[in-house]
C-alpha positions in Angstrom: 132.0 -191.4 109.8 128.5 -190.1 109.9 126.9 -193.6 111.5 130.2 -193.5 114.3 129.3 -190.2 115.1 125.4 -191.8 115.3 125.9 -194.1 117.0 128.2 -192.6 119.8 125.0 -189.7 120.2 122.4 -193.1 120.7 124.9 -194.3 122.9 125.5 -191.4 125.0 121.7 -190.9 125.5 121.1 -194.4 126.2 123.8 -194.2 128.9 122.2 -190.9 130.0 118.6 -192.1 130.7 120.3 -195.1 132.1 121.6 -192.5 134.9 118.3 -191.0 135.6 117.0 -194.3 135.8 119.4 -195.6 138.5 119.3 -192.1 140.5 115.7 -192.2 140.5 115.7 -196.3 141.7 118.0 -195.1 144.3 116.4 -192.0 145.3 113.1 -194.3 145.5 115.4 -196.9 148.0 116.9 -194.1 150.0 113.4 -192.6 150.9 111.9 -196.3 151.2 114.9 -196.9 154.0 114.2 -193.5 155.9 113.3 -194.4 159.7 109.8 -192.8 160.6 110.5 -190.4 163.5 108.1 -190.3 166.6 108.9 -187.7 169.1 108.5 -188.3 172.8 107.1 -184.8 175.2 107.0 -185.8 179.1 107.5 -183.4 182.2 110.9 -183.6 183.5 112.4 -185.8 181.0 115.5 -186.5 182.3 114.2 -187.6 185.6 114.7 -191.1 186.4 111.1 -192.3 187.2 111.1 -192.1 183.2 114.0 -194.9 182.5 111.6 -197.8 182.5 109.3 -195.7 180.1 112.2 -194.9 177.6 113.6 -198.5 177.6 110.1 -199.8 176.8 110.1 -197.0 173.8 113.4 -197.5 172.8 112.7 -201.8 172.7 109.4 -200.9 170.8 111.8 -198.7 168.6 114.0 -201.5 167.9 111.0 -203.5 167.0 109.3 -201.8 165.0 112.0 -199.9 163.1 111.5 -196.3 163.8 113.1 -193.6 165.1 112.4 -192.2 168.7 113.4 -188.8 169.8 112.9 -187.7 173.3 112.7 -183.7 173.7 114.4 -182.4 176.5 112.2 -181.0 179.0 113.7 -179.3 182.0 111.0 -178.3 184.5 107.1 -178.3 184.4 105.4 -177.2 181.4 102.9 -174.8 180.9 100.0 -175.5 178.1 101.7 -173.1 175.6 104.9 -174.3 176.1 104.2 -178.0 175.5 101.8 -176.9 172.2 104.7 -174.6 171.0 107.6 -177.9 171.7 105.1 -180.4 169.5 104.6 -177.4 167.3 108.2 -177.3 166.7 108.6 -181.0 166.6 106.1 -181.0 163.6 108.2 -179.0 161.7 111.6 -180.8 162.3 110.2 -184.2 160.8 108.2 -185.8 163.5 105.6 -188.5 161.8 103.8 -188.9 165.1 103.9 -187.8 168.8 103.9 -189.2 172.3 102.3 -186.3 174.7 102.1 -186.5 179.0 99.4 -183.8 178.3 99.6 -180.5 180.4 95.8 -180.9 182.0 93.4 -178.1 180.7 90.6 -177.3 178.2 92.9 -175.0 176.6 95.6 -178.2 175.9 92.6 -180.5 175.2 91.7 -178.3 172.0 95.2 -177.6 171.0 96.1 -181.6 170.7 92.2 -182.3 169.5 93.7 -179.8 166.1 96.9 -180.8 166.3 96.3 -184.7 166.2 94.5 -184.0 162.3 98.4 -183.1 161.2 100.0 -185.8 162.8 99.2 -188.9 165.2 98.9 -188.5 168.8 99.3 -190.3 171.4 98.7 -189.4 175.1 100.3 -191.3 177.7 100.3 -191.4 181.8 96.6 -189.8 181.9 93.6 -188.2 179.8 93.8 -184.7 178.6 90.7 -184.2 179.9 89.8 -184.8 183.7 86.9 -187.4 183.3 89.8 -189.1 181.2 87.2 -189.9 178.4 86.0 -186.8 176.1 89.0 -185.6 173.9 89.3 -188.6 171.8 92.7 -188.8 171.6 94.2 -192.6 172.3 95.8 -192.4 175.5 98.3 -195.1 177.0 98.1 -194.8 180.7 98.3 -197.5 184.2 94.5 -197.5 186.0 95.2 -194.9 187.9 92.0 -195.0 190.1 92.9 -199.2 190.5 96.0 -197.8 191.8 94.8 -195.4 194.3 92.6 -198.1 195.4 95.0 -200.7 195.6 97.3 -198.3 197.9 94.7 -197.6 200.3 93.6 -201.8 200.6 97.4 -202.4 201.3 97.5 -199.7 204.2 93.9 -201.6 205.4 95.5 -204.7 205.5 98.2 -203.7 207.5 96.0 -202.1 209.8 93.1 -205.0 210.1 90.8 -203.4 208.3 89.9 -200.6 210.3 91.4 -196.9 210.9 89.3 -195.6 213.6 91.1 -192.9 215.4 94.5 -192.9 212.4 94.7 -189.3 210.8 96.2 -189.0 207.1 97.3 -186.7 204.6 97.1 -187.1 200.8 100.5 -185.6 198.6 100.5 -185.1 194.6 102.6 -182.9 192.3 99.9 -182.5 190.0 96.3 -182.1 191.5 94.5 -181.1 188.4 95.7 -183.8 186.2 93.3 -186.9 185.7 96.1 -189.3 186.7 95.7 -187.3 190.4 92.2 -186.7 190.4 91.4 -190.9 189.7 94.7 -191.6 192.2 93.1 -190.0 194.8 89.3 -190.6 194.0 90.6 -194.6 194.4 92.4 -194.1 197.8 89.2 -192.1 199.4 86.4 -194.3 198.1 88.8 -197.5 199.6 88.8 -195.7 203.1 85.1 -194.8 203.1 83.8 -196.1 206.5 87.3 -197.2 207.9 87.5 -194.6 210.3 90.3 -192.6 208.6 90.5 -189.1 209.2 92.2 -187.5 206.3 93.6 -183.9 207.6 95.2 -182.4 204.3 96.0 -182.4 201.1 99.2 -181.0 199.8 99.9 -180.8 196.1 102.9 -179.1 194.1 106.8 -178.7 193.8 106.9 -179.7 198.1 110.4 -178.3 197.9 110.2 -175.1 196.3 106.9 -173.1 198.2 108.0 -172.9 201.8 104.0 -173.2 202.7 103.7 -176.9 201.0 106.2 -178.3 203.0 105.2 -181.2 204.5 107.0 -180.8 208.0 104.6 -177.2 208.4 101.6 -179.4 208.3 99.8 -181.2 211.1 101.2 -183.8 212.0 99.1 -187.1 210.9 100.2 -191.0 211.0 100.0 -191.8 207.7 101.1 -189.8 204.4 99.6 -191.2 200.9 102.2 -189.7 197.8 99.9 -190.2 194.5 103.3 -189.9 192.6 106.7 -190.7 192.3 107.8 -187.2 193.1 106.0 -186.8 195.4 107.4 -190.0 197.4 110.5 -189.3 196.8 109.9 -186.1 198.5 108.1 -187.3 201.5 110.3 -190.2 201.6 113.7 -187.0 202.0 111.4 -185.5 204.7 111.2 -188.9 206.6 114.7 -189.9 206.7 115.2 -186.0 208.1 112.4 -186.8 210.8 110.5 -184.0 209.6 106.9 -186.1 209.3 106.9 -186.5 213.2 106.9 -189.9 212.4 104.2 -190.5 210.4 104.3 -193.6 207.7 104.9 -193.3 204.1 102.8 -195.6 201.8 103.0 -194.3 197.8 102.4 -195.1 193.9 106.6 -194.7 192.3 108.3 -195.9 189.8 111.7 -195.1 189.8 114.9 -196.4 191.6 114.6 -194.2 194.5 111.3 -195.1 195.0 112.5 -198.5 195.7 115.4 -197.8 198.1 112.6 -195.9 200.6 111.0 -199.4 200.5 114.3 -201.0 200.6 115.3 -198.9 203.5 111.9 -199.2 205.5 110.6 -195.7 204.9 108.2 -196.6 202.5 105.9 -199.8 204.1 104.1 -200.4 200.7 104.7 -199.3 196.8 102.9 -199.5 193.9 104.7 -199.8 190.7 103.0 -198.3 187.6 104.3 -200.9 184.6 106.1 -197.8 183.1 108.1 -200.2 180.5 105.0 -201.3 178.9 103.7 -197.7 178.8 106.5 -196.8 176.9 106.4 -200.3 174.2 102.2 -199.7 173.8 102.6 -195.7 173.4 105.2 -196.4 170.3 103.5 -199.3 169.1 100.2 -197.6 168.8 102.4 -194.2 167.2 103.3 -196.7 164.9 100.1 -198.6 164.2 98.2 -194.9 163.7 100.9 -194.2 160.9 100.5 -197.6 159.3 96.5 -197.1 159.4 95.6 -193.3 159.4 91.6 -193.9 159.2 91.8 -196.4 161.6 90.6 -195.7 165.0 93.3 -196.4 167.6 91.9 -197.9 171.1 93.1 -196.3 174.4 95.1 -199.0 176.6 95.1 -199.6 180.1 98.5 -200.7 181.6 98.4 -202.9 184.7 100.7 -202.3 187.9 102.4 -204.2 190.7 102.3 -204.0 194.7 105.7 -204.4 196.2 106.2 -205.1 199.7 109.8 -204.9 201.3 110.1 -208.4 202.1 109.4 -209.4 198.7 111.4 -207.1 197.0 114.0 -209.0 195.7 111.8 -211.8 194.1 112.6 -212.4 190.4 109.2 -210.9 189.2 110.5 -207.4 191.2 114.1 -208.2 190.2 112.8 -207.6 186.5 110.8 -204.5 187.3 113.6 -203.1 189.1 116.0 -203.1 186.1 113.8 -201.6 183.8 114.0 -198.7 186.2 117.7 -199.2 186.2 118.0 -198.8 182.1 
């Protein structure tokens, strides 16, 4: 009676450590299957110049089996607001972050301390203006290229010269390094064409009744440095409120490419916003894997689209990434 009762004690321990042993394997398995979670802060995130740049993060997702959260931003960000939203991030489970920085000493410092907690990865421009000191890896088209490349189009379709044609410039963000190489490419490309450039308009363009662009002299040409700001001058145009000046622009989304469709736009360049997206992720990705490892900054090319060659299958693919 006395070994029964031994034996069922040695038996109901053995079945006991058993238990621990198969909660802790499956603890262990649960914890090994738990996505990584990378959290995405742009401006105006629901915006659709950003579908090519989520379908190349959400591929990249796919690919590299993570977890990609986008936070819902609905209007410009200030410098505390975006520090406060990866702040927040941070503490909701976020392995690593994707930032459009808010330009600014002040957000350069905040991401400098904030990229020793977590990875950090910049993407569109430089938190810093000269687009080189903060350190942080940054995912971005060549922005000065791109300002360059605009203004050699408008050349060409002018013969190379501009003696006697009057311009103005239009960004959303002037202080940004995106803008400040943008426009740094298109003037250096017109040095010594004769192009007179009259003004340069940055901001909202819809909601400061001064920025308007149909209060301001009227010039031939207008240069947009970004998608929004095409799309604005491209709503003014089809109004007749540029007294009939001719809209050439960087964009990336689908309006942007039914302005060239339509004929208000004569020339677009496409930043490749898809592969913007895949690098950002992939480098996220490759900073958790390696966290001593110093991750590279990438430059991510672009496209020139003219309306006669719009539909060509290389544009046809470029298009429906903006379409996703």
């Amino acid at each position: 009676m006395k070994n029964n009762k031994k034996v069922f004690i040695l038996t109901e321990i053995a079945l006991g450590i058993m238990v621990i042993i198969l909660a802790f394997i499956m603890i262990r398995e649960k914890n090994g299957r738990d996505l990584k979670r990378i959290s995405v802060i742009v401006q105006h995130s629901d915006d659709s110049q950003w579908s090519a740049f989520k379908y190349g993060l959400k591929m990249a997702a796919q690919d590299e089996g993570v977890e990609v959260f986008i936070v819902n931003t609905e209007k410009i960000l200030t410098v505390d607001e975006e520090i406060d939203l990866i702040k927040d991030e941070i503490e909701n489970g976020a392995d690593a972050v994707i930032i459009q920085p808010v330009p600014g000493i002040d957000a350069e410092k905040s991401l400098k301390k904030i990229k020793n907690k977590v990875p950090v990865i910049l993407v569109e421009c430089a938190a810093s203006e000269d687009g080189e000191s903060s350190g942080i890896p940054t995912v971005k088209p060549d922005n000065y290229a791109m300002g360059q490349a605009l203004a050699e189009e408008l050349l060409i379709d002018y013969n190379g010269s501009l003696k006697g044609k009057t311009l103005g410039i239009v960004t959303e963000n002037p202080d940004s390094e995106a803008a400040v190489s943008r426009r740094r490419g298109v003037e250096d490309a017109l040095k010594d064409t004769g192009a007179d450039i009259l003004w340069f308009v940055s901001g909202s363009l819809r909601e400061t009744e001064e920025n308007t662009l149909d209060k301001q002299t009227k010039v031939d040409i207008v240069i947009a440095l970004d998608n929004n700001s095409l799309t604005v001058a491209g709503e003014y145009s089809v109004h007749n409120d540029l007294h009939g000046a001719l809209v050439y622009g960087i964009g990336n989304s689908t309006e942007a490419i039914y302005y060239l469709d339509t004929g208000i736009t004569q020339c677009l360049i496409v930043p490749d916003e898809f592969n913007v997206g895949y690098q950002s992720l992939k480098a996220a990705v490759e900073s958790l894997g390696h966290p001593f490892y110093r991750i590279e900054s990438e430059t991510i090319s672009y496209f020139v689209i003219h309306r006669e060659e719009l539909f060509s299958p290389q544009n046809q693919e470029i298009i429906f990434t903006m379409s996703q």
